[in-house]
VMD Tcl script that draws the C-alpha trace (Angstrom):
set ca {
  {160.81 141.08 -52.13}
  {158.27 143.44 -51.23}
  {156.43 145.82 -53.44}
  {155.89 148.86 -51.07}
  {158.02 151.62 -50.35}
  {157.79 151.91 -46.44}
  {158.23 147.97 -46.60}
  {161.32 148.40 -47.99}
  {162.72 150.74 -45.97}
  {161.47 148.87 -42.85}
  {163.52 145.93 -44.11}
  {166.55 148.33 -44.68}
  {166.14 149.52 -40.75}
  {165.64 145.60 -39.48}
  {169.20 144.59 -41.66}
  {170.92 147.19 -39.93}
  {169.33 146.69 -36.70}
  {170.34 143.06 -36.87}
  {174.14 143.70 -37.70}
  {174.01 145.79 -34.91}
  {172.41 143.42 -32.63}
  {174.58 140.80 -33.38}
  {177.86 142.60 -32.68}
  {176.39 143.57 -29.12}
  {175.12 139.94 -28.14}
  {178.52 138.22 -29.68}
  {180.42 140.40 -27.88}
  {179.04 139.67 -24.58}
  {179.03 135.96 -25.20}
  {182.25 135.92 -25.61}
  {183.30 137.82 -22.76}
  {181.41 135.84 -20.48}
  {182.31 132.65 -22.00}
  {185.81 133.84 -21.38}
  {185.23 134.43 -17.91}
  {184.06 130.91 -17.52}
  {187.41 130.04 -18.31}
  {189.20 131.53 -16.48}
  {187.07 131.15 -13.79}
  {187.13 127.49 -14.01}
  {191.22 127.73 -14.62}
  {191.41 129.38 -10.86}
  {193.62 131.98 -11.50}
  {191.86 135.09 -9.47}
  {193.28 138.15 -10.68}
  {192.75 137.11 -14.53}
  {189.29 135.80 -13.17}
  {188.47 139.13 -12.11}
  {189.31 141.48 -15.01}
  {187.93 138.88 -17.48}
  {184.58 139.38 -15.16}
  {184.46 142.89 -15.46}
  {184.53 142.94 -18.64}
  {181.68 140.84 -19.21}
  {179.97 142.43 -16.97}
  {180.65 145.77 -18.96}
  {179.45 144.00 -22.06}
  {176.21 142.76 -20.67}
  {175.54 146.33 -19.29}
  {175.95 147.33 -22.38}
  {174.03 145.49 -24.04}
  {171.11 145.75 -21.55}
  {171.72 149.63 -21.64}
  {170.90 149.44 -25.72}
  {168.19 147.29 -25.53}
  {169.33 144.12 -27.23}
  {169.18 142.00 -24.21}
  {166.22 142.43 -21.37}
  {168.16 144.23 -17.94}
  {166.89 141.46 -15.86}
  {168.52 138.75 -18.29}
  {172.01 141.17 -18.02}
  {171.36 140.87 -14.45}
  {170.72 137.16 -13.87}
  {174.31 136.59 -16.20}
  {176.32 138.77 -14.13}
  {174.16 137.85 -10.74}
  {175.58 133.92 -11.97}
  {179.31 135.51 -12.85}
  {179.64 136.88 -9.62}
  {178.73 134.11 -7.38}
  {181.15 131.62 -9.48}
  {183.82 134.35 -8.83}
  {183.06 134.88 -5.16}
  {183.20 130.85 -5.09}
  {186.26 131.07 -6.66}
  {187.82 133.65 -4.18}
  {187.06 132.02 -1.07}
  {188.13 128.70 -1.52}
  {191.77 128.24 -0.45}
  {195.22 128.33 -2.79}
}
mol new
graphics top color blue
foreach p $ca { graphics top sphere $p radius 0.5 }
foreach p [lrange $ca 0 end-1] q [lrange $ca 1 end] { graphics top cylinder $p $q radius 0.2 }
display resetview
């Protein structure tokens, strides 16, 4: 435990910082890990909406600062072109 005040606080501001962190980063995992699955289940129009909302997720997370915008990018860059994939091949 640390002895000075401003050390304190700072460790106050990094607990909080890290709740809120986490909430952000589980929250996009989860969307796009849902997306995977539907993705991989074929079924386009659930496909779709379950992408956009990872994508929202990720931008959001990007537009806080959690996650770098170029790693939001490359995960949605990857959604898309499963989805696309996933659109263009025949039913």
């Amino acid at each position: 435990m640390a002895n000075i005040k401003s050390q304190i606080k700072r460790n106050r501001q990094n607990e909080k910082r890290w709740l809120r962190n986490r909430y952000y980063i589980g929250r996009a995992r989860s969307f796009v890990k849902k997306a995977h699955l539907t993705i991989q289940a074929g079924n386009n129009d659930d496909a779709v909406l379950a992408t956009r909302k990872a994508i929202s997720a990720l931008d959001k997370a990007a537009e806080k600062g959690i996650i770098h915008k170029n790693n939001a990018a490359r995960r949605k860059s990857r959604l898309m072109k499963q989805l696309n994939h996933l659109m263009q091949e025949p039913s």
